[in-house]
C-alpha positions, 0 to 999 in steps of 0.5 A, spaced: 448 843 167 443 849 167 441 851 161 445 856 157 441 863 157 443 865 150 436 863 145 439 860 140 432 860 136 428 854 134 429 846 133 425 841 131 426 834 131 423 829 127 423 821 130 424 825 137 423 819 141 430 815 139 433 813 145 439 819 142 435 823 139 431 825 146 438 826 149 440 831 144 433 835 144 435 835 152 441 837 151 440 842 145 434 845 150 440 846 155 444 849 150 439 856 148 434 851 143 428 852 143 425 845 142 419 841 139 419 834 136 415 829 133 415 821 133 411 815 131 408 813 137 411 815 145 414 810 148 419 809 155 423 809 157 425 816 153 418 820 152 420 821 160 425 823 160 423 828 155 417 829 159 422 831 166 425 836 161 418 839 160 419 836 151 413 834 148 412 829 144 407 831 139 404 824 135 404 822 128 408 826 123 404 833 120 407 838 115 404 844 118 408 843 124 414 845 120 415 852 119 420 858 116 421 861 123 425 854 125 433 855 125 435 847 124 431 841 123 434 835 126 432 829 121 432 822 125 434 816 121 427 813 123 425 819 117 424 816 110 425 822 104 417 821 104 415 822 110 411 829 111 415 833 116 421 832 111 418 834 105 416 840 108 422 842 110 426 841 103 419 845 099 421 850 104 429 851 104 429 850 111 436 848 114 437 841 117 442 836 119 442 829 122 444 827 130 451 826 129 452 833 124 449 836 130 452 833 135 460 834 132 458 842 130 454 844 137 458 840 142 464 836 140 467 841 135 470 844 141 472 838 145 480 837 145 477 830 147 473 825 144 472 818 145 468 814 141 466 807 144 465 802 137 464 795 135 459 790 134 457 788 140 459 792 148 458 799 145 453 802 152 455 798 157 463 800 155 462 808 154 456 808 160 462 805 165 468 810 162 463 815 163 463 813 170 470 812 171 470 819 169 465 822 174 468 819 179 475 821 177 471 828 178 473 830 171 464 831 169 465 829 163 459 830 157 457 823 154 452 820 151 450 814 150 445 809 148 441 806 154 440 809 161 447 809 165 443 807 172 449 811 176 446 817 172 439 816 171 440 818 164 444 817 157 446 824 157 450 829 161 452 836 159 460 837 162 466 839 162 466 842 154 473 839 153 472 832 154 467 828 151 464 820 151 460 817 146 457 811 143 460 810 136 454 807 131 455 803 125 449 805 123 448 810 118 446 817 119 440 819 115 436 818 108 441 823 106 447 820 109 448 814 109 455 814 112 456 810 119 455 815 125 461 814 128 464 819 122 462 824 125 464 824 131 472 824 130 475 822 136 482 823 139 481 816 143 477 810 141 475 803 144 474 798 140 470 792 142 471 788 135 467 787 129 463 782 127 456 782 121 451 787 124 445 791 122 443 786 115 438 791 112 443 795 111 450 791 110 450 787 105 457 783 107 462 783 112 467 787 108 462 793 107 461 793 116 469 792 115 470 798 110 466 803 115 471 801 122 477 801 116 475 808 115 474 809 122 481 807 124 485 811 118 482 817 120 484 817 127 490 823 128 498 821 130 497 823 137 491 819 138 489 813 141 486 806 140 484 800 145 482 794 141 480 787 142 485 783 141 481 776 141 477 779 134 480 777 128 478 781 123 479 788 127 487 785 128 487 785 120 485 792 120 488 795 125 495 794 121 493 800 118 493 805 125 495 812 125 497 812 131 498 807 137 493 801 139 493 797 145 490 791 145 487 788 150 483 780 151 484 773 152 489 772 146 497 771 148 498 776 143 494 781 148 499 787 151 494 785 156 492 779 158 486 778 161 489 771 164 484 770 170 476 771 171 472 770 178 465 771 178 463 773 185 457 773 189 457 781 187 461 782 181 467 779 178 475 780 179 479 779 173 487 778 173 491 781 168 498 780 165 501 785 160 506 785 156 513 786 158 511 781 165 507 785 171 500 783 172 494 786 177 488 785 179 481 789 178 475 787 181 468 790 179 461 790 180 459 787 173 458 781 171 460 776 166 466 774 162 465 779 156 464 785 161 470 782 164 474 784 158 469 791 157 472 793 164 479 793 161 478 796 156 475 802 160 482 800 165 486 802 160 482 808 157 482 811 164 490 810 166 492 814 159 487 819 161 492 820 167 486 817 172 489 814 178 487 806 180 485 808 186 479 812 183 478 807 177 476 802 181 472 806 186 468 807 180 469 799 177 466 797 185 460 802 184 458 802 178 451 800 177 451 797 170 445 800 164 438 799 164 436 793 162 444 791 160 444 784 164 441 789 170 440 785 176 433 787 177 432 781 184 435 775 188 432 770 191 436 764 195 440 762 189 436 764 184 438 772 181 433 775 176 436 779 170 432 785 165 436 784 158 434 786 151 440 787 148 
């Protein structure tokens, strides 16, 4: 996307090299901002793809660098109260926000649809190959999510204006809110993978991971949709409270569709699924594993409500090329296969 030719003044981004906190200073680069930021340290893979959009990453945290002339500073969650770029932005009365804040009133206020990716577990890789599904059905929708999608060479794309993806984190926004990111995103579609303990530095139990996917769900509007995982136990429960309807997906036999069959192939997997009133089909996909198995259908289904036809979503299933470093097949030698993972 080029850049907007409208010059919407200037931001800065304290804790720029996050992998969303990057993406979000190239897309509000893309949008008229004139852009700065500062981090820690620099480090890959983000600070290139800050450097390929001509961003520097200005090192450390120095008062000085926040000035009245900024229009809006974008506060990282990696940024106490006390550190210094925070401090001279409330002494001088300055606008500021956190990265969901301005994602909603900058990109997906104006969007009719937003799916949200969420859960404890399967988050990129899921809204990295609904992205996909979507590029392929030639729908170029925005997305951005938390690893770089190997089919895009980036976490982010600038599109259609009216159909948005996005990685849901449960983690909390900023020093000053402390909600759940996936608040702010208020989506009109949702994918939940499942919900189990996360993030302990800042949940204390279960219930507290369990009150913020809860608050999720109740917020969802009528005509909305939620696709979830049927084999967790804890997000069942919740989801008896849905506004709106839900498809389950998974192993369990109380699935609307059930995945009965998983095939591991020299390249990729083939899955057989059952649903609910007694039909089944078969998907084959380049991703491998039994979990992606199930993140796989999760997209199927997603992608069938969107008015996508099977035929392009498994174009896209076949050529997906997974997240980096997310179970990524780097080589193969006889029969012996290296993979990069962290995640």
């Amino acid at each position: 996307m080029e850049r907007d030719t409208v010059d919407k003044g200037r931001v800065h981004l304290i804790g720029i090299c996050g992998t969303a906190m990057a993406a979000l200073a190239c897309m509000l680069q893309q949008r008229g901002w004139l852009v700065s930021g500062s981090d820690a340290g620099s480090y890959p893979p983000m600070n290139g793809v800050l450097a390929r959009h001509g961003i520097a990453v200005l090192p450390g945290y120095e008062a000085e660098r926040i000035t009245p002339e900024l229009q809006m500073v974008v506060v990282g969650n990696v940024a106490a109260r006390e550190n210094p770029e925070v401090q001279k932005t409330l002494s001088l009365g300055l606008s500021y926000k956190s990265l969901p804040e301005v994602l909603w009133s900058e990109f997906l206020a104006a969007a009719p649809i937003r799916t949200v990716v969420a859960g404890t577990h399967g988050k990129t890789t899921t809204s990295a190959l609904a992205a996909w599904v979507l590029q392929t059905a030639g729908l170029e929708p925005s997305f951005l999510v938390g690893g770089l999608v190997n089919n895009f060479s980036a976490n982010f794309q600038l599109g259609s204006k009216s159909l948005f993806v996005l990685e849901g984190d449960e983690y909390n926004a900023a020093f000053f809110d402390r909600r759940a990111k996936f608040h702010h995103y208020r989506p009109t579609h949702l994918l939940l993978t499942g919900v189990e303990m996360d993030h302990v530095d800042i949940f204390h139990d279960i219930g507290e991971i369990e009150a913020e996917f809860s608050r999720l769900i109740a917020g969802m509007p009528a005509d909305g949709v939620i696709i979830a995982a049927a084999d967790n136990r804890r997000l069942m429960g919740l989801l008896r409270e849905s506004p709106c309807p839900v498809a389950t997906y998974g192993a369990a036999s109380t699935a609307d569709y059930q995945l009965t069959g998983f095939e591991p192939l020299e390249a990729g997997s083939r899955l057989v699924v059952e649903d609910k009133d007694g039909g089944s089909f078969t998907l084959s996909t380049a991703t491998i594993g039994r979990h992606n198995a199930e993140n796989v259908l999760a997209v199927y289904l997603l992608a069938r409500r969107l008015g996508i036809e099977r035929a392009l979503i498994e174009k896209a299933l076949t050529s997906f090329k997974g997240v980096k470093r997310r179970q990524e097949v780097i080589a193969r030698k006889g029969e012996t296969v290296y993979v990069s993972d962290f995640a």
